[in-house]
C-alpha positions in Angstrom: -11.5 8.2 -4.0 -9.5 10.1 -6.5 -5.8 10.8 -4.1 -4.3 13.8 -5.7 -1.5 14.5 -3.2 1.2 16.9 -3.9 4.1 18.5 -2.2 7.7 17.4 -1.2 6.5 13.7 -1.1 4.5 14.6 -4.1 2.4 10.9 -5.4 -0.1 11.9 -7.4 -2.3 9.0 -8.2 -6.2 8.3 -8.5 -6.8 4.8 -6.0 -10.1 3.8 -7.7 -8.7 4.1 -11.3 -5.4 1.9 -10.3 -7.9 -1.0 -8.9 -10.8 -0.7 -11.5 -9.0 0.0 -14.5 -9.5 -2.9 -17.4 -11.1 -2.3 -21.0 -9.2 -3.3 -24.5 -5.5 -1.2 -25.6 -4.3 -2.4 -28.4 -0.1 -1.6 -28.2 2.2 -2.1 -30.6 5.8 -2.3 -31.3 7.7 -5.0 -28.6 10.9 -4.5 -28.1 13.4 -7.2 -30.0 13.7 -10.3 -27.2 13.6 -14.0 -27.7 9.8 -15.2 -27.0 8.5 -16.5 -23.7 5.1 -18.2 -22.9 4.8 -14.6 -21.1 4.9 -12.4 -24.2 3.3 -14.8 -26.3 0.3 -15.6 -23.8 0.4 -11.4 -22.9 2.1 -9.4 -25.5 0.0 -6.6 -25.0 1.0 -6.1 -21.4 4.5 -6.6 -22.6 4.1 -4.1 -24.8 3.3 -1.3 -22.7 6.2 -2.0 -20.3 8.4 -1.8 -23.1 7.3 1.4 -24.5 7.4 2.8 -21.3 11.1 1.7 -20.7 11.6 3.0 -24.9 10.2 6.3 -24.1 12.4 6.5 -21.4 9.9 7.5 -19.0 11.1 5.0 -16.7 14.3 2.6 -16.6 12.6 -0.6 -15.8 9.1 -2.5 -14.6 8.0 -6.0 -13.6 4.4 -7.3 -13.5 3.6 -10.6 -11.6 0.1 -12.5 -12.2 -1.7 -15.2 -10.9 -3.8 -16.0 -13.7 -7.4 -18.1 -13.5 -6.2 -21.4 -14.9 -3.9 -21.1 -12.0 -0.7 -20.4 -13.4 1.8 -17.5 -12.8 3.2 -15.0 -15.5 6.3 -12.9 -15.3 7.0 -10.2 -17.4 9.2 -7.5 -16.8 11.0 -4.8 -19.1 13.9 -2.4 -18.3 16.7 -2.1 -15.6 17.0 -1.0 -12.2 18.2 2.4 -13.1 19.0 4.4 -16.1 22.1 3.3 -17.8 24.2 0.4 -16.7 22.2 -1.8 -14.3 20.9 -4.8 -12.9 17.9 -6.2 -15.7 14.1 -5.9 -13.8 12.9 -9.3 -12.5 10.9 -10.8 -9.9 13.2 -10.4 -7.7 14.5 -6.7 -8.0 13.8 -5.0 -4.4 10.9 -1.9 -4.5 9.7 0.1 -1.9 6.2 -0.8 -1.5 5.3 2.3 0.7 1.5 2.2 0.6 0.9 -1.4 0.0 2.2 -2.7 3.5 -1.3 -1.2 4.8 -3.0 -4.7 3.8 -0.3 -6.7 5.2 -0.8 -5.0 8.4 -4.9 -5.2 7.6 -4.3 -9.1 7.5 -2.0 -8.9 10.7 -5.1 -7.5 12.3 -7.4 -10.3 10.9 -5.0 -12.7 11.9 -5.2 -11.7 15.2 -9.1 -12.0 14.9 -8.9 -15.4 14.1 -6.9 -15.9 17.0 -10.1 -13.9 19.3 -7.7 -11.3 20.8 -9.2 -8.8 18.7 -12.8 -8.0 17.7 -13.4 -5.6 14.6 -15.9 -2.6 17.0 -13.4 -3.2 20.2 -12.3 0.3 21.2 -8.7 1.4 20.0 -8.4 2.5 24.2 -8.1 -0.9 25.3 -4.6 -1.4 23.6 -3.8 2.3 23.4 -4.7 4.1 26.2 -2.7 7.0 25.0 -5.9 7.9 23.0 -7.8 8.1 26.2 -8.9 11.6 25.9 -8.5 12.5 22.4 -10.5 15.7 21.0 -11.8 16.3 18.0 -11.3 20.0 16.1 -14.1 22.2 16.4 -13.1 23.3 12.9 -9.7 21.9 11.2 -9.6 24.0 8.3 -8.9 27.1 11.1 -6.9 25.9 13.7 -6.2 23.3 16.3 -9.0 24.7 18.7 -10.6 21.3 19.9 -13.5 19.6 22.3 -13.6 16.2 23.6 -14.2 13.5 21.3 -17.5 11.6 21.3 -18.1 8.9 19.6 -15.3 5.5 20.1 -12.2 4.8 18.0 -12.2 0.8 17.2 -10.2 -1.4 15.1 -12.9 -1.3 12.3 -11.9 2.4 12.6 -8.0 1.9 11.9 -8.4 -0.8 9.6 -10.9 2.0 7.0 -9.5 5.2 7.3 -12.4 6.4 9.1 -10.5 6.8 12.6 -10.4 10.6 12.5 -6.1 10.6 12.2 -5.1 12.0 8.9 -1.2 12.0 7.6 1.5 15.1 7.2 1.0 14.4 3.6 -3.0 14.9 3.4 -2.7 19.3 3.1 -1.5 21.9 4.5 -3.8 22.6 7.6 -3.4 23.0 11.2 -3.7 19.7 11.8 -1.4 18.4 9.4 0.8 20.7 10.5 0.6 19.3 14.3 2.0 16.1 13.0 4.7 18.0 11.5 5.7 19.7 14.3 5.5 16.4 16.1 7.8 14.6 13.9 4.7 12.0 13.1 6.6 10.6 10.0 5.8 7.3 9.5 8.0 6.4 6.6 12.1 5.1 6.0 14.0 7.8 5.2 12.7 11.5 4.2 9.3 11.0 2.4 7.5 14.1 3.1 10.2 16.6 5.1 10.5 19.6 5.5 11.8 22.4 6.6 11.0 23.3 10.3 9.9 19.9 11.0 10.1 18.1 14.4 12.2 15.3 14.6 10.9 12.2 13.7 9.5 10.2 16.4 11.5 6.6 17.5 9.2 4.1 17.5 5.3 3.2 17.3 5.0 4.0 21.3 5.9 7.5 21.1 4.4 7.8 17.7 0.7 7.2 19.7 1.9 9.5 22.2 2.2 12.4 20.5 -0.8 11.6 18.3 -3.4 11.6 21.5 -2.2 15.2 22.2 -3.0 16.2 18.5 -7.2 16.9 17.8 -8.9 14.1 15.3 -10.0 15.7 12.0 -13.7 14.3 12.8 -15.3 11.4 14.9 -14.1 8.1 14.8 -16.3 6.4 12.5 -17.9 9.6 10.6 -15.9 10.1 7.8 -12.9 9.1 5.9 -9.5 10.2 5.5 -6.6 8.8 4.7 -4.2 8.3 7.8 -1.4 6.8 9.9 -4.4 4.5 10.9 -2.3 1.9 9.7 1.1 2.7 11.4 -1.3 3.0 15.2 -2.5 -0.5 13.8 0.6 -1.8 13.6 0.8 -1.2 17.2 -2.4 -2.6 18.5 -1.0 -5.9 16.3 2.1 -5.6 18.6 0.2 -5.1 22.1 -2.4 -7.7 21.2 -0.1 -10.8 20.2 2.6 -9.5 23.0 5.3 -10.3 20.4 7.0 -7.5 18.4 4.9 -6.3 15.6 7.8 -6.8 12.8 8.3 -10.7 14.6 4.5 -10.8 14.2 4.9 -10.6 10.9 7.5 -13.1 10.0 5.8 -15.9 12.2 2.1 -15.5 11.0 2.8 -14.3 7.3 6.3 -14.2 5.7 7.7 -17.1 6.8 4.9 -19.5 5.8 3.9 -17.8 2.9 8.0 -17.8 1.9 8.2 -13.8 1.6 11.9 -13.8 2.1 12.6 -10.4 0.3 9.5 -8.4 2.3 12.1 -6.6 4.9 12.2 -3.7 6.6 15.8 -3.5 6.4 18.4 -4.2 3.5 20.6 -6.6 4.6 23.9 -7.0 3.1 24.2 -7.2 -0.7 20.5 -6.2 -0.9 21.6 -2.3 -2.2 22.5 -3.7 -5.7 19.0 -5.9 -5.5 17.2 -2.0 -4.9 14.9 -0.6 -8.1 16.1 3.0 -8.3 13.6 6.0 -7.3 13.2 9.1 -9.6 11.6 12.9 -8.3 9.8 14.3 -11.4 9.2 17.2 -9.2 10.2 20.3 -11.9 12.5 19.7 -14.4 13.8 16.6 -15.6 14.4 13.9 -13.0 16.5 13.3 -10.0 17.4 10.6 -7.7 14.7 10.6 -4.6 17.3 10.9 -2.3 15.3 11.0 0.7 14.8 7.2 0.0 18.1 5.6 -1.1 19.5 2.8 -0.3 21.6 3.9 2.5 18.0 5.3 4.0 16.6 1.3 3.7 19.9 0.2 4.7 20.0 2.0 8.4 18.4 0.5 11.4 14.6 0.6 12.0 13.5 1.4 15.3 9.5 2.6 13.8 8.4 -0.3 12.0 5.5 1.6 10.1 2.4 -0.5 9.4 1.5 2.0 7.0 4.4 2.3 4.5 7.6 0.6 6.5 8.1 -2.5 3.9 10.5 -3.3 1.3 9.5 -5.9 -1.1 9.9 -7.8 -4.6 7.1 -8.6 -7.7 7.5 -12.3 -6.3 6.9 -11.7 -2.7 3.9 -9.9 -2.8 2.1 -11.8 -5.7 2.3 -14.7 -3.1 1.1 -12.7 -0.9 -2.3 -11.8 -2.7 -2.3 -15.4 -3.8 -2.6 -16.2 -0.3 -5.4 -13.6 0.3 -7.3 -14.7 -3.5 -6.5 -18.6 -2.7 -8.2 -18.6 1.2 -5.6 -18.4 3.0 -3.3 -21.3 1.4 0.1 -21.0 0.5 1.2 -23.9 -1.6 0.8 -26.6 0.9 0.2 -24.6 4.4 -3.1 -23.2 5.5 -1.8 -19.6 6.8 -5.0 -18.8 7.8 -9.0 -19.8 7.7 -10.9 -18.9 4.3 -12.8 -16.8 6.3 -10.3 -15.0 7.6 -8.9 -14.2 4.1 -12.0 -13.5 2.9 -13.0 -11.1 5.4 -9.6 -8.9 4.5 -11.2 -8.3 1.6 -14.3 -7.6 2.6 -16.2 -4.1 2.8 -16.3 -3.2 6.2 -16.4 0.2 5.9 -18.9 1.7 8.9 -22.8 2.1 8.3 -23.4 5.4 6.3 -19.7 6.4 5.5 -19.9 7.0 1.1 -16.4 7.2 0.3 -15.6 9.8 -2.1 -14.4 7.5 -5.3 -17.8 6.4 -5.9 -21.1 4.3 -4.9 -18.9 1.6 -5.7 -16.1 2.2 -3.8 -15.8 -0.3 -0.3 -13.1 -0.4 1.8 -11.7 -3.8 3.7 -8.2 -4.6 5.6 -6.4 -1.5 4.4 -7.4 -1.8 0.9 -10.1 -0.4 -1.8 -12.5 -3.1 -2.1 -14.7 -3.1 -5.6 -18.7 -3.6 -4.4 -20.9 -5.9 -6.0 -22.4 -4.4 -9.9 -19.0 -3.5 -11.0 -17.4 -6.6 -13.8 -14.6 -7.1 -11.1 -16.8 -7.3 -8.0 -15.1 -8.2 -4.8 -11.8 -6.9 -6.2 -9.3 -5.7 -3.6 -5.8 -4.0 -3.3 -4.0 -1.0 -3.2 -1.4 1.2 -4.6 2.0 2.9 -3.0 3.8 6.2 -3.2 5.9 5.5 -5.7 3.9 3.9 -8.4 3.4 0.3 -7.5 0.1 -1.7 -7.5 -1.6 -4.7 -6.0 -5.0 -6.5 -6.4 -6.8 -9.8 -6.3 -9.6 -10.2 -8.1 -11.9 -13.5 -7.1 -14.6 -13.1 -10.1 -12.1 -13.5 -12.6 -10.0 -16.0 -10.4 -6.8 -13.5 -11.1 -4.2 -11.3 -8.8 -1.5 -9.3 -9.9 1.4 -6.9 -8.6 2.9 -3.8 -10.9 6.4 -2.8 -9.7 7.4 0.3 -10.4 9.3 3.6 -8.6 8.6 6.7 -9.5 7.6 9.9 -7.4 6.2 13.3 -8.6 4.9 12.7 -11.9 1.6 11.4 -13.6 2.5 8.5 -15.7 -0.6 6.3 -16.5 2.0 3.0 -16.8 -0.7 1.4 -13.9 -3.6 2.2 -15.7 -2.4 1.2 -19.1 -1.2 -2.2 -17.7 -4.2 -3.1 -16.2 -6.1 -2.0 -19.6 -3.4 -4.7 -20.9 -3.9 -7.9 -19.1 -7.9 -7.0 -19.8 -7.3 -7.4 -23.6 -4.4 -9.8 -23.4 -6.5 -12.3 -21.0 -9.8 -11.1 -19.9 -11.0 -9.7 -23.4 -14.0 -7.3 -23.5 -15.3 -8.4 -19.9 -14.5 -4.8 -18.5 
C-alpha cells in the first residue's frame, strides 16, 4: 500500500516501494576514505550514502547487512547531526518508530509457540474492554455507530485489519475521537496538536478509551493502518502475565544480545542519539517533539507500535534471527516455525491490500507473495525514514538507519537499488 501520510507528524513514505525496491544504479563519486572490505565488496551502496551526506540532505546514515554467504557488512557515512558530532556507526541510537510493530508481531508468535495464544482467538478474551465495540455506520460523516458484528482476533491486530485506525491516518471523525482521547501511542509529541486530550498513561487505559470510540469497519474486512500493534502489545502483557517491556527482554533482547533496543535512554545514551530533522516548510529544524530529553523521560505506555529505540546492529540481529529460524549465534530463541510463520502472509481470506496483488501481510510487517524476484520478503519501515527486511530467496537481510521527518527523500529506495547492483546484480 502506497502510505502518503501528512500533517504535524508528517512521514510521507510508499511501504511497498521501501520493501520491493532492487534493480541496477550505477553512483559515482565516493567520498575520500581509506578502503574497507565494505566499500570495496559494496561501493555502490556506499556511494549513495555519501552523496546523500555531500548533498547535505542529511548529516549521516548507517546500513547493516546479512549478506548470503553469511557474512555481515557495515557501511555507514555521515554524523549524528549537522556540524560537529559523533561519526554514524552501528551503534549510533535511532528511533525506530514503526519498526517495533514486528518485534511486537514476533512477541505475539512467541507467545503462540508457547499455546497461550491462537492466531483466530477473539481480542475479548484478553481485552474485555472491547466487549461491546461498534462499528461507524459511515466514518467519513461522523461518529454515529451500531454494534459491531463480526469478532476482533489476534490475526486481526497482528494485519491491520482489526477496524482501529491511528490519529495520524486523516482527518475524520474518527481520527479525531482518538485525538480527543489522547490515543497517542508514541515517545514524545509525534502527531500533536492543538486541542488535543491528554495523552493516555499506559496500555490499560489506552484500551479503555479505545472500546468507547466506533471501529472504522469489521474486524477482519478491511485494512487500515492502526494502533493494532500498541492493543497487541497488551494482549502480549495479559497473556504471559509478565510486563510487556519484561516480555521482551526475556524472550527476545536478551538472547538475541539487543542491548541498545530500549525504551528509555539511560545515562550517557543522549550523545549515542542520531539527530531528527522536520522538513515541514522551509529549511529544516530540529524535531523537537522527539529529542532526547523526550526518550530520556520515564515510560509508563510502552507502545508496541512505535515505543523502541534502537541501533543498525541491534536490529540486523534481530532480522537475522527472524531470516536464520529462530537462531541467534548459538541459542535457539525460538522454533523455525515460529520464525517462519512471522513472516508469513496471514492476512484474512478476501482482504486485497491496496499496494498490490502482491502485497501480503505477516507479524506486523509487508510480506512479498510468491511471483515477485524477492518472494517471501518481509519487513517494514518507520516514521522517520528507517528500513528493515529479510529476504530468504536471496539468503540476505538488511537495516537502513536514518532520521528524517517531513520530506520525500528516496535515500531507502536508492539504497536498496544499491545492494541489488552491488551484490544481487540484475536479479530484480
Amino acid at each position: 500500500m502506497p502510505e502518503r501520510l501528512t500533517g504535524t507528524n508528517g512521514f510521507i513514505t510508499d511501504r511497498r516501494a521501501l520493501l520491493l525496491g532492487a534493480g541496477l544504479l550505477g553512483v559515482a563519486g565516493c567520498a575520500a576514505r581509506p578502503p574497507s572490505p565494505e566499500t570495496t565488496r559494496l561501493p555502490q551502496t556506499q556511494a549513495v550514502l555519501d552523496r546523500y551526506v555531500a548533498d547535505g540532505l542529511v548529516p549521516g546514515a548507517t546500513v547493516g547487512l546479512q549478506l548470503p554467504d553469511d557474512s555481515e557488512a557495515w557501511l555507514q557515512a555521515g554524523t549524528q547531526d549537522h556540524g560537529a558530532s559523533p561519526a554514524m556507526n552501528r551503534d549510533t541510537l535511532f528511533r525506530i518508530y514503526s519498526m517495533t510493530k514486528p518485534v511486537t508481531g514476533t512477541a505475539a508468535a512467541l507467545l503462540i509457540e508457547d499455546g497461550k495464544l491462537t492466531l483466530d482467538q477473539p481480542v475479548t478474551d484478553f481485552v474485555p474492554e472491547f466487549e461491546r465495540l461498534t462499528v461507524a455506520i459511515d466514518p467519513a460523516k461522523g461518529l454515529e455507530a451500531r454494534p459491531a458484528t463480526q469478532t476482533m482476533t489476534i490475526r486481526h491486530l497482528l494485519t491491520h485489519t482489526s477496524g482501529l485506525t491511528y490519529n495520524i491516518m486523516g482527518d475524520g471523525p474518527v481520527q479525531k475521537a482518538y485525538r480527543r482521547a489522547g490515543v497517542f501511542p508514541f515517545t514524545g509529541e509525534l502527531g500533536a496538536e492543538p486541542g488535543d486530550g491528554p495523552k493516555v498513561r499506559d496500555l490499560d487505559e489506552m484500551v479503555r478509551r479505545l472500546g468507547e470510540i466506533p471501529l472504522l469497519f469489521e474486524p477482519g474486512t478491511d485494512w487500515d493502518y492502526s494502533v493494532s500493534l500498541d492493543v497487541m502489545g497488551l494482549v502480549v502483557q495479559r497473556a504471559s502475565g509478565m510486563p510487556f517491556p519484561d516480555f521482551l527482554q526475556r524472550r527476545l533482547f536478551d538472547p538475541i544480545g539487543m542491548d541498545d533496543t530500549i525504551w528509555r535512554l539511560r545515562r550517557g545514551d543522549a550523545g549515542r542519539l542520531a539527530a531528527v530533522y522536520d522538513y515541514a516548510g522551509a529549511g529544516r529544524r530540529p524535531a523537537a517533539g522527539a529529542s532526547a530529553e523526550a526518550y530520556s523521560a520515564p515510560v509508563t505506555l510502552f507502545a508496541g507500535g512505535a515505543g523502541l529505540v534502537s541501533s543498525t546492529r541491534d536490529y540486523l540481529a534481530f532480522m537475522t534471527t527472524l531470516l536464520a529460524d529462530g537462531r541467534a549465534g548459538r541459542v535457539q530463541v525460538m522454533k523455525p516455525e515460529t520464525a517462519r510463520l512471522v513472516r508469513t502472509n496471514i492476512l484474512p481470506a478476501g482482504i486485497r491490500p491496496d499496494w498490490g496483488p502482491e502485497g501480503g501481510f505477516g507479524f506486523g510487517g509487508l510480506v512479498v507473495n510468491s511471483s515477485e524476484p524477492n518472494a517471501g520478503e518481509y519487513g517494514w519501515s518507520g516514521a522517520a525514514g528507517t528500513n528493515a527486511w529479510l529476504d530468504p530467496t536471496n539468503r540476505m537481510a538488511g537495516v537502513i538507519m536514518v532520521q528524517f521527518f517531513n520530506t520525500e527523500l528516496a535515500l531507502v529506495r536508492d539504497v536498496r537499488e544499491a545492494i541489488a547492483a552491488d551484490w544481487l546484480g540484475t536479479r530484480a
